[in-house]
C-alpha positions in Angstrom: -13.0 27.2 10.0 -13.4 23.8 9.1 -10.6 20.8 9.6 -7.6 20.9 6.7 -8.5 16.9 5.5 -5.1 18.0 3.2 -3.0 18.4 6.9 -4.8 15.8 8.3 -4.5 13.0 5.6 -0.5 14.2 5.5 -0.1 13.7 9.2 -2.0 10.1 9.0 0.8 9.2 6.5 3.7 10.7 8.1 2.9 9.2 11.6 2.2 6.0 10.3 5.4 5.7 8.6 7.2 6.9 11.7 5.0 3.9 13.6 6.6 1.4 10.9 10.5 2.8 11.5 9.5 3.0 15.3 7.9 -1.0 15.9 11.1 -1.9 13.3 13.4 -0.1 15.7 11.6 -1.7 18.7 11.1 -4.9 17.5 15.0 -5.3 16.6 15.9 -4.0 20.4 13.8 -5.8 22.2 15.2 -8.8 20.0 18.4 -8.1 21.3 17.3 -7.6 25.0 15.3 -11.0 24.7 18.5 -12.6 23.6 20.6 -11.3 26.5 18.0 -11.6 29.4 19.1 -15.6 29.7 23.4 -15.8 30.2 25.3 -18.1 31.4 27.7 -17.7 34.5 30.3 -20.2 35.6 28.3 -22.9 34.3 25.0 -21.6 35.2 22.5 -20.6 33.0 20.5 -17.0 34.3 17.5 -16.6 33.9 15.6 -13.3 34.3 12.2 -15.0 33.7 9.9 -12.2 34.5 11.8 -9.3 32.6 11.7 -11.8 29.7 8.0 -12.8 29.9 7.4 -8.9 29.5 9.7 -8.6 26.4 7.6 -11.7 24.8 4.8 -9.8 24.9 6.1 -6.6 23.7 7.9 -8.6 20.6 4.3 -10.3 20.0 3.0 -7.0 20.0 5.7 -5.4 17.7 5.1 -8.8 15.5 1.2 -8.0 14.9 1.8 -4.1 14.2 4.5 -5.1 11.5 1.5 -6.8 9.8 -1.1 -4.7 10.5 0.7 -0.9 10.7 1.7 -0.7 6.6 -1.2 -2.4 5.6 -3.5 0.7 7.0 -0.5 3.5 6.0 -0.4 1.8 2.4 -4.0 0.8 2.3 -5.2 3.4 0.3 -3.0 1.8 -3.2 -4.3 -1.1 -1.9 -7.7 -1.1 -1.3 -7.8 1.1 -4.9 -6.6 -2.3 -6.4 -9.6 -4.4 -5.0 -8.5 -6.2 -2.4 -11.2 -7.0 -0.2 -10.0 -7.1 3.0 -8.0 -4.7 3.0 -10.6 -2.5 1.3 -12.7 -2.8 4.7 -10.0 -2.1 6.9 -9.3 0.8 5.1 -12.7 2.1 5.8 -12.3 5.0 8.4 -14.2 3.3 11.5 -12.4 0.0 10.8 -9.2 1.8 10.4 -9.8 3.9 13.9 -10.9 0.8 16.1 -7.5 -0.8 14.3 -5.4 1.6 15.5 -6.6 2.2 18.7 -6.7 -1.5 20.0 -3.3 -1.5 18.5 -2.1 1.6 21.2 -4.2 0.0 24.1 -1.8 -3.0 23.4 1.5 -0.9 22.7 0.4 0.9 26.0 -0.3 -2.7 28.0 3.2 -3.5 26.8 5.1 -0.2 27.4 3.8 -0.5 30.8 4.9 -3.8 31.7 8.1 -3.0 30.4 8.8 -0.3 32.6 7.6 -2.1 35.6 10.8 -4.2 35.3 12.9 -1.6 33.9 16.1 -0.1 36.1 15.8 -3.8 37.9 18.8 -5.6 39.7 19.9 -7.4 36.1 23.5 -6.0 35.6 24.4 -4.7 32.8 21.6 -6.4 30.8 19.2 -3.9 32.0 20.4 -0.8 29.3 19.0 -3.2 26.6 16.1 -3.7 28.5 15.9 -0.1 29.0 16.0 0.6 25.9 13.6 -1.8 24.4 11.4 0.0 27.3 12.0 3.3 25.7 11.1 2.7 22.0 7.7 0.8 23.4 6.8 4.1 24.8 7.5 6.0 21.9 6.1 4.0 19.2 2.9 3.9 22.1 3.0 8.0 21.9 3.2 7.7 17.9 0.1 5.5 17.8 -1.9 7.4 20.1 -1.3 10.3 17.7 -2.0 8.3 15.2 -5.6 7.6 16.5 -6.3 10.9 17.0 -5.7 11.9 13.4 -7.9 8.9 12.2 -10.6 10.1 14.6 -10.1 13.9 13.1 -10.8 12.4 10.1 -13.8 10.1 11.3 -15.2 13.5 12.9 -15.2 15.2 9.3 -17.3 12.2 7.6 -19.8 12.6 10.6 -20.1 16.3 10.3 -20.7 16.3 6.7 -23.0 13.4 6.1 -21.3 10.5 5.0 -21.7 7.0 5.6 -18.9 6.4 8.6 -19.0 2.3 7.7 -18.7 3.0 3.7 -15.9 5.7 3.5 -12.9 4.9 2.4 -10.3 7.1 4.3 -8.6 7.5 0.9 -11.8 9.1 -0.3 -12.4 11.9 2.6 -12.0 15.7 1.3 -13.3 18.9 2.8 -16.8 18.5 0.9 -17.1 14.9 1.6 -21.0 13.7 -0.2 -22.7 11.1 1.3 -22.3 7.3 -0.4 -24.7 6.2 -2.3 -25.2 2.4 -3.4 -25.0 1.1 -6.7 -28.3 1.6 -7.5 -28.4 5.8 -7.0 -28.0 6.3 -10.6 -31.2 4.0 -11.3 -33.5 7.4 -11.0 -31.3 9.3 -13.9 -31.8 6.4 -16.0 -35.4 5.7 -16.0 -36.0 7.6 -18.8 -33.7 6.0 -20.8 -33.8 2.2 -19.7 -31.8 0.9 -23.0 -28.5 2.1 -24.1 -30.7 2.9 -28.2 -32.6 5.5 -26.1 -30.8 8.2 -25.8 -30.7 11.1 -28.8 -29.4 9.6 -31.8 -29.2 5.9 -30.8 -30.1 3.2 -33.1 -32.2 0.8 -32.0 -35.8 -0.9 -32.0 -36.7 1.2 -28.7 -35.5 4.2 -30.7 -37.2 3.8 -34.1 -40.3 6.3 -34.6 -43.9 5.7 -34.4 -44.4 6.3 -37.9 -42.4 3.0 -39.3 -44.4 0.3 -39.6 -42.8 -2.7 -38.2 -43.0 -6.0 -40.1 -45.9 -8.4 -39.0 -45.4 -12.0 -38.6 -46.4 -14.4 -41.3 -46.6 -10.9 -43.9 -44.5 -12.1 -47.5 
């Protein structure tokens, strides 16, 4: 029994949305954590340089995936529109090696994270904690993520189509191959002009038996 492309194009849309509400979430927490990880003390000013050096780098990551995530979960509107770059993106490859350098970075950053997480920072630490948590889950959401994509990428391999060419919105269970804009060249050879066909009306249409005008003839 073959791969439901219904179930799997579902689950790409569900997961990425839950990626947007999950690098939203994260991206507000670990706002929050950045904010409190330099306080002031009796005139001091605290610094926890290397828990914040790892929350700028998951807030860069959040930042990119806030561009990138909805523009592959609503890709398929848009790349139906004509927008170019987009369009490629879109394309099931593209969309895969998107994705998955997006979880090796979410992972990079969930894992620096929690290498300072549960340190000697006081109170501070439950909002690094948390910002530590939701990088891990949005990391887990991705991951799944990518291996719906690469579900999907299996499908257009197993039934012949062009891996580079196939839009993801255009995958169904009995995907046919692309073909260029020229395929349709062969079915029209027979009828090169549009007056050609049965009952058109034109000089390539008019019968053998009509004898066309000569030059110069009053």
């Amino acid at each position: 029994m073959g791969l439901n492309t219904s179930v799997l194009k579902l689950a790409r849309f569900y997961l990425f949305i839950a990626a947007i509400v999950l690098t939203v979430v994260t991206f507000i927490v670990d706002a929050v954590s950045l904010a409190s990880l330099k306080t002031t003390y009796f005139g001091y000013v605290i610094t926890y340089t290397s828990h914040r050096g790892a929350a700028g780098f998951t807030m860069f990551v959040t930042i990119v995936s806030l561009f990138l995530i909805p523009t592959l979960a609503f890709g398929n509107v848009l790349a139906q529109k004509g927008f170019g770059f987009i369009e490629i993106l879109n394309r099931v490859l593209y969309e895969l090696i998107t994705v998955c350098v997006l979880g090796l970075f979410w992972f990079i950053a969930a894992c620096v994270m929690a290498a300072y997480a549960g340190g000697e920072c006081g109170s501070l630490c439950s909002k690094f904690n948390a910002a530590t948590a939701f990088t891990w889950l949005t990391f887990i959401v991705v991951l799944a993520l990518s291996v719906v994509i690469g579900l999907m990428l299996h499908i257009v391999r197993t039934s012949g189509g062009n891996i580079q060419e196939t839009l993801t919105h255009g995958i169904d269970g009995e995907y046919v191959a692309r073909t260029n804009n020229n395929a349709g060249g062969a079915g029209l050879e027979n009828h090169p002009y549009p007056g050609a066909t049965a009952g058109g009306n034109s000089y390539y249409n008019s019968s053998p038996a009509v004898n066309m005008p000569i030059p110069g003839d009053k």
